[in-house]
N, C-alpha and C positions, 0 to 999 in steps of 0.2 A: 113826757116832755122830750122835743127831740135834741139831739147833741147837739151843738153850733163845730162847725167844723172849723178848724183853726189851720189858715195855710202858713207857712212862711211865705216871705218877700218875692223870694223868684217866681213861688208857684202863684203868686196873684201878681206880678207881671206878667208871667206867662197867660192869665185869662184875660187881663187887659190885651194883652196882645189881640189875643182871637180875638175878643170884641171889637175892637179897633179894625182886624182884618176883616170880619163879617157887618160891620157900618160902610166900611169901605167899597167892598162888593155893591152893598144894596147899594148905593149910589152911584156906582159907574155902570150899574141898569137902570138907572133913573127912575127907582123904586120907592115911593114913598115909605115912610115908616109904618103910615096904617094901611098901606096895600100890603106890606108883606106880613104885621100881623093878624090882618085879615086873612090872608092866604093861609099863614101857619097856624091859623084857630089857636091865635094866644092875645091876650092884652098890649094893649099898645104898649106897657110900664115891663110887661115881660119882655120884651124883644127891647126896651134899652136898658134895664138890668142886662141881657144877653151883650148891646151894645158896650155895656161898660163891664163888660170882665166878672158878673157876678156867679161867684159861688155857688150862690142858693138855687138858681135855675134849674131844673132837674135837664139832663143831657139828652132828654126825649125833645124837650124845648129848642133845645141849639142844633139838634138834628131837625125840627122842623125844620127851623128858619134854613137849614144850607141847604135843605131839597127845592125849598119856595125859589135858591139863589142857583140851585143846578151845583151845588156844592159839596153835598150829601156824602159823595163817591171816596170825598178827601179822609172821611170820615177811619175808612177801610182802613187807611193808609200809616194809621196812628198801629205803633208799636210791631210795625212787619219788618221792620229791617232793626231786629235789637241784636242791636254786637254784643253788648254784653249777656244778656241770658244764651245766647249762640256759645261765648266763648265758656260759661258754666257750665254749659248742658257739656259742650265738649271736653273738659276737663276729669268730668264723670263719667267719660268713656272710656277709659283705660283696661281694657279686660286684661283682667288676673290669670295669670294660671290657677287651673283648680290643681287643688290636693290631688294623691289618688285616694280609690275610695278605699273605706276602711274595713279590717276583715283579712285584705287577701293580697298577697305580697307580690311585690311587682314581675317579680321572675314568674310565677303561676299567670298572672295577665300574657305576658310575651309569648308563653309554653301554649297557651288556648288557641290565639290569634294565629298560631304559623300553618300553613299548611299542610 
């Protein structure tokens, strides 16, 4: 049996959104509902789940529909400018001095290296 996945509030605003922005698209190409689920070889009931922010839609379905819309590309666009995994990942770059190594004392290193 599969998990029902549980959003909180913002994040199913958040897919209301998209849907609401991807109904909106299809109509300012004057795109019926069943031309573009015809296009994206889904159900007409999938592309208005997609319309209304559903969840359950798998994200192969919401990528159909924005290639049918020329939209696809926005796709890319999701999580390339993340500030914050930028400013982690940079946080973790602090290089350490190393030790020296162990065994052999620092005066015999300097005595090796000179000329």
């Amino acid at each position: 049996m599969k998990k029902k996945t549980i959003l909180l509030p913002k994040q199913q605003r958040i897919l209301r959104e998209l849907g609401e922005n991807i109904k909106l698209a299809r109509l300012r190409r004057k795109l019926s509902a069943i031309q573009v689920s015809t296009r994206a070889n889904i159900a007409r009931k999938t592309l208005w789940s997609i319309e209304n922010g559903s969840s359950t839609v798998s994200i192969g379905a919401y990528l159909q529909v924005l290639f049918i819309l020329g939209l696809d590309e926005d796709l890319v666009n999701i999580a390339r400018d993340d500030k914050l995994g930028r400013k982690l990942q940079d946080s973790k770059l602090i290089v350490k001095e190393r030790a020296p190594k162990k065994g052999k004392s620092q005066s015999t290193n300097d005595t090796k290296n000179r000329p």
